[in-house]
C-alpha positions as CSV (number, residue, x, y, z in Angstrom):
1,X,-14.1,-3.3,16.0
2,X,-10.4,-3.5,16.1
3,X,-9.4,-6.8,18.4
4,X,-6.6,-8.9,18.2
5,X,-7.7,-12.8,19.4
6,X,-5.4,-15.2,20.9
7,X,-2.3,-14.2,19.4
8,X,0.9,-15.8,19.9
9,X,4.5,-14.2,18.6
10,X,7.9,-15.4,19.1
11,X,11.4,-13.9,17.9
12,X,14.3,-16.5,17.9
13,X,12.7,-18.5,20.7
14,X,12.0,-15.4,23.2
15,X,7.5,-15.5,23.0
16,X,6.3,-12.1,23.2
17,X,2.6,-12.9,23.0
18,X,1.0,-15.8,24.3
19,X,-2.8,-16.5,23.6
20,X,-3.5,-12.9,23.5
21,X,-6.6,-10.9,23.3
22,X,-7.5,-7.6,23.3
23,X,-10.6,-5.1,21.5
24,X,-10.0,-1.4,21.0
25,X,-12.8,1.1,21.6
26,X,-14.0,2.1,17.6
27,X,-13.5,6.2,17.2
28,X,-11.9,6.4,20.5
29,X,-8.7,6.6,21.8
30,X,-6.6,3.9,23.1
31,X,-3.1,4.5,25.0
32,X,-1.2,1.4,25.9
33,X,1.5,1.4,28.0
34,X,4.1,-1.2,30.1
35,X,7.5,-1.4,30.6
36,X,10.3,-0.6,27.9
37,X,10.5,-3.9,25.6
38,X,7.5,-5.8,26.7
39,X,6.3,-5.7,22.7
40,X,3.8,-2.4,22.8
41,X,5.7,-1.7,19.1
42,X,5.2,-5.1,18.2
43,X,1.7,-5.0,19.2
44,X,1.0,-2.0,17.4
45,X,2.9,-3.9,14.0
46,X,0.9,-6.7,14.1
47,X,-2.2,-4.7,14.1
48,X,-0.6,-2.4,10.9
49,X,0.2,-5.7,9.0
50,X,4.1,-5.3,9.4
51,X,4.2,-8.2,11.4
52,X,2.7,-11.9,10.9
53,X,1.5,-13.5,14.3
54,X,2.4,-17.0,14.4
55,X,-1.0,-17.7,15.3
56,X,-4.1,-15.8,16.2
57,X,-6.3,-13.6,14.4
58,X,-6.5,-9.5,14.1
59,X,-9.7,-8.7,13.0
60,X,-8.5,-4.8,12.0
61,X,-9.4,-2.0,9.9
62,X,-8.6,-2.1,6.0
63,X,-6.6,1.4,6.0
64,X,-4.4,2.2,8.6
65,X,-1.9,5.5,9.2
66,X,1.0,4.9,11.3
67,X,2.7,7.9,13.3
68,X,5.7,7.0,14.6
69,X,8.4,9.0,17.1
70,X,10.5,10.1,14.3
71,X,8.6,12.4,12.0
72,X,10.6,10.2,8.7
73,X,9.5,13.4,6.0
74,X,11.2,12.9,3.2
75,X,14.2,15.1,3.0
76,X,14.0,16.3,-0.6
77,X,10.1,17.1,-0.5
78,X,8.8,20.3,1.0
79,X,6.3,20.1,3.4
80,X,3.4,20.7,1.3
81,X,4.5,17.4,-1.1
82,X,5.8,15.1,2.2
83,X,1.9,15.8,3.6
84,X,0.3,15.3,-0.4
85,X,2.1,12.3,-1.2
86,X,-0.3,9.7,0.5
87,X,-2.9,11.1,-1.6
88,X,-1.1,11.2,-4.9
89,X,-3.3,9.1,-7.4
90,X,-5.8,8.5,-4.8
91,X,-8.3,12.3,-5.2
92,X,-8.4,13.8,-7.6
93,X,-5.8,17.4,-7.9
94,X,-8.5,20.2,-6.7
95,X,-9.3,17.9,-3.3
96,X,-5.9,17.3,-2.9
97,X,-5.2,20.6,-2.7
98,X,-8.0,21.5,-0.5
99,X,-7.4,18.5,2.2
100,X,-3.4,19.3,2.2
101,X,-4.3,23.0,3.1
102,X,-6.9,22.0,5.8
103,X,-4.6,20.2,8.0
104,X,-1.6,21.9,7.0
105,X,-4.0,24.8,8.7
106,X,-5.3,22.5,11.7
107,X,-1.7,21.5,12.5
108,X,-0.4,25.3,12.4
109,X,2.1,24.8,9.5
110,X,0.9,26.7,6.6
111,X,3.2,29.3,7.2
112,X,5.8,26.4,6.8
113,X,4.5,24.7,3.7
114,X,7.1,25.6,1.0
115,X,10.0,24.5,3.9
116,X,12.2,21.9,3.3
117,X,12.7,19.5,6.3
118,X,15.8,20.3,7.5
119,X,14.8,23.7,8.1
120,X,12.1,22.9,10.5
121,X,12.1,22.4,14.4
122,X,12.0,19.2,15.5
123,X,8.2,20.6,16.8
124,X,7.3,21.7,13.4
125,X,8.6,18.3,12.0
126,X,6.5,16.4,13.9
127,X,3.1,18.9,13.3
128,X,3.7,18.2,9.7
129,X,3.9,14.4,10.6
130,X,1.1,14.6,12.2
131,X,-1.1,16.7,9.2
132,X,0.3,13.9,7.1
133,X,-1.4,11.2,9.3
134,X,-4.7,12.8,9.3
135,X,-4.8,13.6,5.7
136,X,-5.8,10.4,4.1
137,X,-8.5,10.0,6.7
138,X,-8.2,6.1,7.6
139,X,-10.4,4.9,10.1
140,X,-7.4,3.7,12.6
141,X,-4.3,5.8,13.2
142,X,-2.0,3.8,15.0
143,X,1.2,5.8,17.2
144,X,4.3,4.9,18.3
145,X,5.5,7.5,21.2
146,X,5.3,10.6,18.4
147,X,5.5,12.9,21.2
148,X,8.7,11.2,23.1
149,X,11.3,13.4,21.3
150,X,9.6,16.5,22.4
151,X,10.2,19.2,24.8
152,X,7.3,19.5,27.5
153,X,5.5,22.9,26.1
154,X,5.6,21.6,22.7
155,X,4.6,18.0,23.5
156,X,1.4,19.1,25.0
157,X,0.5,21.6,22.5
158,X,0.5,18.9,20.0
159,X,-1.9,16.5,21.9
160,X,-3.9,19.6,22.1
161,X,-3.8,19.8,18.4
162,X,-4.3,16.1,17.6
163,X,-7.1,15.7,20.0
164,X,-8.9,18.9,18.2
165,X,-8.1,17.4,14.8
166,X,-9.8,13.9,16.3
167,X,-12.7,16.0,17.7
168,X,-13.5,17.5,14.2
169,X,-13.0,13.9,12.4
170,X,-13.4,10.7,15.1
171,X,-11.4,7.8,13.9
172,X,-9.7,4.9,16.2
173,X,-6.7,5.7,17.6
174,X,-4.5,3.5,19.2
175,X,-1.0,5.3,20.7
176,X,1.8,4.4,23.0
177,X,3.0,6.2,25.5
178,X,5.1,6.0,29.1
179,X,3.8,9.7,30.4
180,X,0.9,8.9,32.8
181,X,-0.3,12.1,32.4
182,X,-0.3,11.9,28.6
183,X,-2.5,8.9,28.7
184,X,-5.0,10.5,30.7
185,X,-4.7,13.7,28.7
186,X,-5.4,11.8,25.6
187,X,-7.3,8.1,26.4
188,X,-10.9,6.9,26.3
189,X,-9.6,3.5,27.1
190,X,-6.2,2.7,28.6
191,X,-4.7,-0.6,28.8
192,X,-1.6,-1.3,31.2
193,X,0.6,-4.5,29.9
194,X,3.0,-6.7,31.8
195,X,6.8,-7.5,30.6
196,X,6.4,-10.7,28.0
197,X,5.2,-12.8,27.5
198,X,2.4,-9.7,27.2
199,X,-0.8,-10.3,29.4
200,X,-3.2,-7.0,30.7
201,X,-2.4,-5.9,33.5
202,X,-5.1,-2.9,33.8
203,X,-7.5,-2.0,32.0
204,X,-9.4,1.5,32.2
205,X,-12.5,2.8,30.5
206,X,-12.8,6.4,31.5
207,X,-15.8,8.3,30.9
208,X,-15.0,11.5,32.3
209,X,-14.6,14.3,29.4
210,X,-10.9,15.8,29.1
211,X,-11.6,19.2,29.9
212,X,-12.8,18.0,33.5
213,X,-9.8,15.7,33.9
214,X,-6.6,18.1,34.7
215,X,-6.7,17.9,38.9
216,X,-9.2,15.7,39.5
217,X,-8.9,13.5,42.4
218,X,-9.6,10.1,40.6
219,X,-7.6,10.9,37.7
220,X,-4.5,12.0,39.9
221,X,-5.1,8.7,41.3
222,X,-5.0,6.8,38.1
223,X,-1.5,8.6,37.0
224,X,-0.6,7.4,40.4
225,X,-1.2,3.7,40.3
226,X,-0.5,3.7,36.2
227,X,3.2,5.0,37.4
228,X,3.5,2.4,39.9
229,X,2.4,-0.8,37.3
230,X,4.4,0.7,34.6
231,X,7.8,0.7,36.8
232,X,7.0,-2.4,38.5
């Protein structure tokens, strides 16, 4: 299981966690939200390995993929390479090949794969982000808003897609968000966090599948109150 255990984290004096604990539903989907700078990124860096708590324990996963909001493709790499590099000396040429095509495929890209970058939308972009995330097949992705930049339509076509590609392959995922509705398009488990020093403010196990979600009462009631705790 994925936990973090009485973590503490300061930057130049200001404590961002104190004593903090939290465990993360294994091959389920966690969304955390709270308000703007509370330390959800920092949360999510600690748990990746970017950052050092100054005390505490994360008792994580050995491989982890990170999505952020920017898509970060490499510029000079097509889309087929930026999506192949994380397996480069990893599998061996022919499964390379067919694991690239796969979610190239899932992620509705092929069509795309010889394009450079800069001649993508920012949708397409972030669908070949995504492909890349998936590929290597850790056991916890970890997201940082991917879907902020994103115009409505295509924002919800690509939770659509990630949730299918998470469907086909379950891994944990842990994402950020500040859409309400996002998070209960997209959560098994949503946890609501306070400004810092971080403690839990909410925390929601919901059981209902996500087909049955859009317009039901109780869920209209969670986007509600999650709104209200997340602007304070």
């Amino acid at each position: 299981m994925v936990k973090m255990t009485a973590i503490g984290k300061s930057f130049d004096g200001l404590k961002v966690f104190d004593n903090f604990s939290i465990g993360f539903l294994e091959d389920k989907i966690t969304v955390i939200l709270g308000p703007s700078g509370c330390g959800k990124t920092t949360l999510l860096n600690i748990l990746a390995g970017l950052v050092k708590p100054d005390r505490g324990t994360v008792g994580s996963l050995d491989t982890v993929s990170y999505l952020f909001q920017e898509p970060r493709l490499l510029p000079w790499l097509t889309v087929w390479d930026n999506v192949a590099l994380v397996l480069r000396d990893k599998l061996p040429d022919a499964e390379i090949q067919s694991r690239v095509e796969y979610y190239l495929r899932a992620t509705g890209v092929s069509d795309y794969a010889r394009f450079y970058p800069a001649g993508l939308s920012g949708g397409l972009r972030q669908r070949a982000a995504i492909a890349r995330a998936f590929v290597y097949e850790m056991p916890l992705l970890l997201m940082d808003e991917p879907f902020k930049s994103l115009d409505i339509k295509t924002r919800y076509q690509l939770i659509e897609v990630l949730l299918e590609l998470w469907r086909q392959k379950p891994r944990t995922i842990i994402t950020v968000t500040h859409d309400p509705q996002e998070a209960v398009m997209l959560g098994d488990q949503i946890v609501i966090l306070s400004q810092k020093p971080v403690r839990i403010l909410k925390e929601v196990i919901i059981e209902l599948e996500r087909d049955e979600r859009a317009g039901d009462e109780g869920m209209l009631r969670l986007e509600k109150e999650i709104l209200e705790m997340v602007l304070g």
